[in-house]
Backbone bond lengths (Angstrom), bond angles and torsions (degrees), N, CA, C in turn:
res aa  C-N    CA-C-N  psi(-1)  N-CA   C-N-CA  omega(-1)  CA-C   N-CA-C  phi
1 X - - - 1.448 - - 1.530 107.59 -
2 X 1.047 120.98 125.28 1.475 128.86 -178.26 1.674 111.45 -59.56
3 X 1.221 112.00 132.78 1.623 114.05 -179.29 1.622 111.60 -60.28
4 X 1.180 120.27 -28.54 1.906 101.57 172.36 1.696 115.22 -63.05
5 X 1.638 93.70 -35.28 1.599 111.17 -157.70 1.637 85.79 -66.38
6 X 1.963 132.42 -53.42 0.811 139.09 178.45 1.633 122.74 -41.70
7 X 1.852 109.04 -34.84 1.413 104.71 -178.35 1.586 120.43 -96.43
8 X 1.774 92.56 13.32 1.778 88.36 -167.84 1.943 84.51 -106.52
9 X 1.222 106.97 -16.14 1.759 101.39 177.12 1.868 106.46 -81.61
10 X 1.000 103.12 -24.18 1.590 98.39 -171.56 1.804 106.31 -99.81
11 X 1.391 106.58 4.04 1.339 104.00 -169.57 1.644 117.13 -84.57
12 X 1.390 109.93 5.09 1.506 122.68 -165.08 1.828 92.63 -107.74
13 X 1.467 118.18 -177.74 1.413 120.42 164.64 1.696 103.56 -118.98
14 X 1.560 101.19 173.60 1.412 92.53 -160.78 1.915 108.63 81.02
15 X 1.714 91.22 132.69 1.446 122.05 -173.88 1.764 103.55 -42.57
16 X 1.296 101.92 149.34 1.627 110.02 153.80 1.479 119.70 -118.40
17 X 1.107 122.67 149.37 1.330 108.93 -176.89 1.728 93.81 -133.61
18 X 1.514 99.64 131.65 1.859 124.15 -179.14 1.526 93.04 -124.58
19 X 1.623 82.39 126.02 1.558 87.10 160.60 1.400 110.22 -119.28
20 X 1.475 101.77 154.82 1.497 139.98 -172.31 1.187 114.01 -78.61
21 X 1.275 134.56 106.21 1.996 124.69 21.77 1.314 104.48 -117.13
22 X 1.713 126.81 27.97 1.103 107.56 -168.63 1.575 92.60 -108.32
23 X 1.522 119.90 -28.22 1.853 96.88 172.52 1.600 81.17 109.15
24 X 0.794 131.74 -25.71 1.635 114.10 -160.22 1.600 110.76 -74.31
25 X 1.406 115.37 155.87 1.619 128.63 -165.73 1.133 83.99 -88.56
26 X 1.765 132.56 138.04 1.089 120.63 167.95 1.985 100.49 -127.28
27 X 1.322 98.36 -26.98 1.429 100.46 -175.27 1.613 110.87 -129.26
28 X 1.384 130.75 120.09 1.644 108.49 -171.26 1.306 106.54 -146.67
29 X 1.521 124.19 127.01 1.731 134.01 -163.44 1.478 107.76 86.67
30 X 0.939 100.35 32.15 1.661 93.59 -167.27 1.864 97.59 -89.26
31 X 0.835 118.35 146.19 1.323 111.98 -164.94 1.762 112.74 -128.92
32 X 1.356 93.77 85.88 1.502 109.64 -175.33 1.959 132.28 -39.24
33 X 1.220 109.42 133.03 1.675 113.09 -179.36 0.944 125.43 -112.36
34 X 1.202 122.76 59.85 1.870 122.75 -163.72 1.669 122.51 -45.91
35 X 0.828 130.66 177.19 1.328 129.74 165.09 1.510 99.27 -73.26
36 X 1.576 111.81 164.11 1.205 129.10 -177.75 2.127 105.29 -79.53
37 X 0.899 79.64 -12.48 1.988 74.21 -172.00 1.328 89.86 -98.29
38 X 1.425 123.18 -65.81 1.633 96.46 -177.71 1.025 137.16 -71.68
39 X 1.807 113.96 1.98 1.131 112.37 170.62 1.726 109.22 -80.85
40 X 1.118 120.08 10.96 1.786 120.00 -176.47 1.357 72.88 -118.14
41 X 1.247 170.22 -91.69 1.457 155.11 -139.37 1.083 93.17 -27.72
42 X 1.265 123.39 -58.06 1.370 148.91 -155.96 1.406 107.05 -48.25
43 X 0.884 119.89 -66.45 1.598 149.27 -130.53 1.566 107.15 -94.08
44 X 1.972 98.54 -23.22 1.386 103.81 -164.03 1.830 90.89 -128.95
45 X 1.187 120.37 17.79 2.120 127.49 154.56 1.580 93.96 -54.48
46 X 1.431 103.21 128.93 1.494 119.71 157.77 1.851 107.72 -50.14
47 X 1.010 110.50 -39.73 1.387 119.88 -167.96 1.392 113.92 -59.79
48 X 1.611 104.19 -47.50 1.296 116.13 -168.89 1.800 116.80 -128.51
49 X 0.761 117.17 29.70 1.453 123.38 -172.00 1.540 111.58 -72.77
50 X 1.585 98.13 -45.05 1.694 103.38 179.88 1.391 114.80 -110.74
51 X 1.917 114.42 38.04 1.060 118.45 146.59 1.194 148.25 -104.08
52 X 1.612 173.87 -169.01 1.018 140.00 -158.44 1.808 107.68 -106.19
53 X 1.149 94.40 -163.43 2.035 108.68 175.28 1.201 110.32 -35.53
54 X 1.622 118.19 -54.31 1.077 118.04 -173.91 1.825 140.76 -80.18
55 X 1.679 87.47 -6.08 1.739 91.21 161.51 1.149 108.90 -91.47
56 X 1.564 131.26 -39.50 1.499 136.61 -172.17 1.405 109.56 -65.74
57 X 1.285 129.06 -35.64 1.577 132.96 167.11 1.575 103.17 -62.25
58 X 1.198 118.82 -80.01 0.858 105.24 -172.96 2.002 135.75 -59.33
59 X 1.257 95.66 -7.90 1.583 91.69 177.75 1.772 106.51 -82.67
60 X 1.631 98.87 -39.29 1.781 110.51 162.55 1.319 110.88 -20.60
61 X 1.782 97.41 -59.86 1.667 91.72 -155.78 1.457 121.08 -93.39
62 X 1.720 111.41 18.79 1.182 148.91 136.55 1.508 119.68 -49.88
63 X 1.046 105.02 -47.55 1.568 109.00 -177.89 1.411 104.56 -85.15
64 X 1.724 137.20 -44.65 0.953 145.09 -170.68 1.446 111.58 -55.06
65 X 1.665 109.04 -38.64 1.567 135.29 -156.35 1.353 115.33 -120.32
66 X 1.267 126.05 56.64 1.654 124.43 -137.24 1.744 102.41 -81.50
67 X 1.465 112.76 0.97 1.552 120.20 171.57 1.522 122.44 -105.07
68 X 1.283 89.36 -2.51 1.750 99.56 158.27 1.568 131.15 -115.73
69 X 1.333 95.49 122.75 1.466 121.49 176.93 1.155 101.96 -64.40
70 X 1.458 115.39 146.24 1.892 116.98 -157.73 2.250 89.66 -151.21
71 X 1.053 87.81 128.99 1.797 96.86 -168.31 1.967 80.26 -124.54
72 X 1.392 101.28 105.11 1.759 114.81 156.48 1.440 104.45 -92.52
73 X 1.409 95.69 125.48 1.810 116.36 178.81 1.836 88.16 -125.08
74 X 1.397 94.80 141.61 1.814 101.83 178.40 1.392 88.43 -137.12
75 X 1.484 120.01 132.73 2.085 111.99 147.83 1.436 104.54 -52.26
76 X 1.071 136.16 42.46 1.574 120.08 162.12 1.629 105.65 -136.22
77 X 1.824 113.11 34.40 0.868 96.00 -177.91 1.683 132.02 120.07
78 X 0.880 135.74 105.07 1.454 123.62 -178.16 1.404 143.59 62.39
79 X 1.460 111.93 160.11 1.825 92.39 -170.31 1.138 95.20 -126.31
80 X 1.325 134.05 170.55 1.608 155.63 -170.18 1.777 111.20 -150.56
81 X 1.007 121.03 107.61 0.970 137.25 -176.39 2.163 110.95 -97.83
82 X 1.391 96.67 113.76 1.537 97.95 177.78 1.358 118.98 -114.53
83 X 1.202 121.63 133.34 1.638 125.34 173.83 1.363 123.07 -146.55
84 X 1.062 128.80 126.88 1.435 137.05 168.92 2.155 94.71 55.28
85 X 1.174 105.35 70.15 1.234 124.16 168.93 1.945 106.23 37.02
86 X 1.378 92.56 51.55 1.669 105.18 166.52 1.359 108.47 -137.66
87 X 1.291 128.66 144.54 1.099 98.36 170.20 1.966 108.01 -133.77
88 X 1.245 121.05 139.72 1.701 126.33 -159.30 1.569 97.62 -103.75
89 X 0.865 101.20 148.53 1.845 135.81 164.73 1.506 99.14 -84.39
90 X 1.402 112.21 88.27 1.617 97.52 146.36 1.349 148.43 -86.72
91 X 1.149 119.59 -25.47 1.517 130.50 172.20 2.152 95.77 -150.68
Protein backbone atom coordinates (compact mmCIF):
# COMPACT_ATOMS: atom_id res chain seq x y z
CA UNK A 1 0.00 0.00 0.00
CA UNK A 2 1.59 3.21 -0.92
CA UNK A 3 2.58 5.55 2.08
CA UNK A 4 0.25 8.68 1.04
CA UNK A 5 -2.63 6.15 0.37
CA UNK A 6 -1.44 4.76 4.00
CA UNK A 7 -1.58 8.39 5.68
CA UNK A 8 -4.94 9.43 4.27
CA UNK A 9 -6.48 5.89 5.85
CA UNK A 10 -4.87 6.37 9.23
CA UNK A 11 -5.49 10.07 9.28
CA UNK A 12 -9.10 9.82 10.80
CA UNK A 13 -9.75 8.26 14.58
CA UNK A 14 -11.49 5.13 15.05
CA UNK A 15 -10.27 1.46 13.94
CA UNK A 16 -9.30 0.43 10.34
CA UNK A 17 -9.76 -2.78 9.27
CA UNK A 18 -7.17 -4.44 6.24
CA UNK A 19 -7.65 -7.53 5.16
CA UNK A 20 -5.04 -10.13 4.56
CA UNK A 21 -3.18 -10.38 1.77
CA UNK A 22 -5.12 -8.29 -0.29
CA UNK A 23 -4.48 -4.74 1.62
CA UNK A 24 -7.94 -3.68 1.04
CA UNK A 25 -9.82 -1.02 3.54
CA UNK A 26 -12.72 -2.84 4.51
CA UNK A 27 -13.82 -1.05 7.74
CA UNK A 28 -12.54 2.68 8.66
CA UNK A 29 -13.49 5.09 11.91
CA UNK A 30 -15.00 2.46 13.34
CA UNK A 31 -14.76 3.14 16.87
CA UNK A 32 -14.13 0.15 19.02
CA UNK A 33 -16.05 -1.17 22.55
CA UNK A 34 -14.16 -3.69 24.28
CA UNK A 35 -15.46 -5.63 26.99
CA UNK A 36 -15.15 -4.18 30.40
CA UNK A 37 -12.46 -6.82 31.74
CA UNK A 38 -10.19 -6.48 28.97
CA UNK A 39 -10.60 -3.20 28.79
CA UNK A 40 -8.94 -2.99 32.62
CA UNK A 41 -6.24 -5.62 31.30
CA UNK A 42 -5.87 -2.96 29.19
CA UNK A 43 -5.60 -0.06 31.13
CA UNK A 44 -3.17 -1.66 33.62
CA UNK A 45 -0.14 -3.15 30.41
CA UNK A 46 3.17 -1.70 31.47
CA UNK A 47 3.31 -0.76 27.85
CA UNK A 48 0.33 1.17 27.67
CA UNK A 49 -1.15 2.33 30.84
CA UNK A 50 -0.13 6.02 30.40
CA UNK A 51 -1.36 6.07 26.95
CA UNK A 52 -4.57 7.35 25.74
CA UNK A 53 -8.23 5.73 24.47
CA UNK A 54 -6.77 4.72 21.62
CA UNK A 55 -4.04 2.20 22.71
CA UNK A 56 -6.27 0.79 25.57
CA UNK A 57 -9.23 0.17 23.05
CA UNK A 58 -7.47 -1.10 20.83
CA UNK A 59 -5.19 -3.59 22.73
CA UNK A 60 -8.87 -4.61 24.52
CA UNK A 61 -10.05 -5.58 21.34
CA UNK A 62 -6.95 -7.67 21.10
CA UNK A 63 -7.84 -9.52 23.97
CA UNK A 64 -11.55 -9.80 23.00
CA UNK A 65 -10.33 -11.05 19.34
CA UNK A 66 -7.33 -13.20 20.10
CA UNK A 67 -6.96 -13.92 16.04
CA UNK A 68 -6.54 -10.47 15.29
CA UNK A 69 -3.40 -8.76 14.90
CA UNK A 70 -3.94 -5.08 16.01
CA UNK A 71 -1.05 -2.38 14.66
CA UNK A 72 -1.55 1.02 17.20
CA UNK A 73 -0.31 4.06 15.19
CA UNK A 74 -0.69 7.46 17.42
CA UNK A 75 0.57 11.18 15.85
CA UNK A 76 2.64 11.18 18.94
CA UNK A 77 4.86 8.83 17.67
CA UNK A 78 5.39 5.13 17.35
CA UNK A 79 3.70 1.86 16.73
CA UNK A 80 2.59 -1.00 19.10
CA UNK A 81 1.71 -3.99 17.70
CA UNK A 82 -0.92 -6.45 19.69
CA UNK A 83 -1.67 -10.15 19.27
CA UNK A 84 -3.07 -12.92 21.07
CA UNK A 85 -2.94 -10.87 24.43
CA UNK A 86 0.83 -9.58 24.02
CA UNK A 87 1.45 -6.64 23.09
CA UNK A 88 5.16 -5.52 20.93
CA UNK A 89 7.00 -2.28 20.51
CA UNK A 90 7.67 -1.81 17.00
CA UNK A 91 9.31 1.35 16.30
Amino acid sequence: MPERMLAGVFSDDGAVFIKVPTGEVTIKGLMLTPSENSYGKAKNHELISARGTRHKSAFAYSIDNPNAMVFILSQDGGCLMAFNNVIYQIW
